[in-house]
N, C-alpha and C positions, 0 to 999 in steps of 0.2 A: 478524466480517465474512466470513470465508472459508468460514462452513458457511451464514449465510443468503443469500435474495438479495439480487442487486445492487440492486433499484431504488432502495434505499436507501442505498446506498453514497456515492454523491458529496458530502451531507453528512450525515446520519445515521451513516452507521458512521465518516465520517472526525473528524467531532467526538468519537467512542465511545470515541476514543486519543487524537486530541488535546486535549481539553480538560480529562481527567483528568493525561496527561502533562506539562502546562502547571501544574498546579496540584503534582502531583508536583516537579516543578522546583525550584520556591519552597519549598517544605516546611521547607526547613532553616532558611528565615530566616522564618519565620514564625512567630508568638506562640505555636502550638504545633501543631508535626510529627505529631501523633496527628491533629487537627483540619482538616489540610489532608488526610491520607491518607483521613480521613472522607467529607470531600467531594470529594474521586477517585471512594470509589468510588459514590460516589452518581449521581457522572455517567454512572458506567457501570452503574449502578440504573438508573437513571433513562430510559438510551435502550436497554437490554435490555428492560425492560418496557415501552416504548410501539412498539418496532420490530420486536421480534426475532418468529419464528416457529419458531425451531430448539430445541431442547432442548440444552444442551451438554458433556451425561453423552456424546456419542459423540466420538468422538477422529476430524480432520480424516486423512484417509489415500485424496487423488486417485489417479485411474487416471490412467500419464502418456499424456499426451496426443502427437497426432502429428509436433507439430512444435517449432521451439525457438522461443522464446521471443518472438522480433522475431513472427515469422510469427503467434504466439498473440495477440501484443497486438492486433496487426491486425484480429482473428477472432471471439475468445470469453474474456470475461475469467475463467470458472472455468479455463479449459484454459490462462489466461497465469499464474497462480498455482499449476497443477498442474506447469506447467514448471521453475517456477522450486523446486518440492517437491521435485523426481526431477533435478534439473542435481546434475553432478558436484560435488562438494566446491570444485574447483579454480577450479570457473567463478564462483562467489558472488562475490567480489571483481567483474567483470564484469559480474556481475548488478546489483551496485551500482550499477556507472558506467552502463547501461544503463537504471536507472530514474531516478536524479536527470539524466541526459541529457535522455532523453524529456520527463518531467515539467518540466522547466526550460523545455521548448520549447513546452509549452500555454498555452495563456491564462486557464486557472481556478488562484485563488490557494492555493484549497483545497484542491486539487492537489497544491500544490509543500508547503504544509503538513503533509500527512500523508504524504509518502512521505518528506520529513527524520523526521519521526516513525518512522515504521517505521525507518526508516535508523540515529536515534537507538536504537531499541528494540530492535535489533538488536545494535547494538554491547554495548548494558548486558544483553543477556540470549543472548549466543552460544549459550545449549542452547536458544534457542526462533526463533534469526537467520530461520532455515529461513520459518517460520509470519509474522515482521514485515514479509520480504522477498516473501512471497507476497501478501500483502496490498498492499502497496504494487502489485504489479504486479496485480492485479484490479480494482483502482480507478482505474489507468492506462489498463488494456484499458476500460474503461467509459470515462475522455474519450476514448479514440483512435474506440472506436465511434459517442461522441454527441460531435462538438465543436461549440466553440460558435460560432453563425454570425456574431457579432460579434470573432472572433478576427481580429487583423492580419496575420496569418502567412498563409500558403497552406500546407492542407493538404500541400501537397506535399514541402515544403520540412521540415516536421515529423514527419511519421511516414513519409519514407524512413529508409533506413539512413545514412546521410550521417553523422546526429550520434555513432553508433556508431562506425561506422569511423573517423572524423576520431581520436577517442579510442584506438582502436587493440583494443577490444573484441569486433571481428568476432561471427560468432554464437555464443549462448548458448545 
């Protein structure tokens, strides 16, 4: 998701991890753990060949962008995952609490879905945290840009910094 475009992100690339993840899950208890990884990666067959436009022989490596993170999601969702590529070491922890904050505050389920994914996939693959956490926040930056007009919430109340700070996260 992080090298093609967004249009496809909200659920195309969020099904792309989740639903191979979902089926990874179960694997162990399934009649057989070969047959469940099969169809992983089929799902991820499956929405790379109907969506994708990127090649993915080139290795993700953003220019960081000019602001931290809060400010990118607001803006431009390549540049809220290039933030979160180039944030110090120290901040990811923060980075954390700043995307299941945010995302917990929107009103798409599929949303909240794929950034515990990334959050999950993060945890299980710490040399790749970087790239699950960047993810999570470009597909964040995409509903802060587009929300949904049926959302209860006011804008306002959701993508201030409020939920941030309340946490004690300040900027990222």
């Amino acid at each position: 998701m992080l090298l093609e475009p967004w249009e496809h992100a909200p659920y195309g690339w969020s099904h792309c991890l989740t639903m191979p993840q979902a089926v990874l899950g179960v694997a162990g208890h399934a009649t057989s753990a070969v047959a469940a990884r099969a169809v992983a990666a089929t799902f991820v067959a499956g929405f790379r060949a109907s969506l994708a436009t990127v090649t993915l022989d080139t290795p993700w490596t953003p220019r960081r962008p000019p602001g931290d993170l809060e400010a990118m999601l607001r803006h431009d969702p390549e540049q809220a995952a290039a933030s979160v590529w180039h944030a110090d070491d120290d901040r990811l922890e923060q980075i954390r609490v700043v995307l299941a904050t945010w995302a917990s505050s929107r009103h798409d389920a599929h949303l909240v879905k794929y950034t515990l994914a990334c959050l999950d996939a993060a945890d299980r693959d710490r040399s790749h945290q970087r790239l699950f956490l960047a993810a999570g926040a470009k597909l964040l930056a995409y509903w802060v840009l587009h929300p949904d007009p049926d959302d209860a919430l006011p804008q306002s109340t959701v993508s201030g910094l409020a939920p941030v700070d309340a946490v004690g996260a300040g900027h990222v």
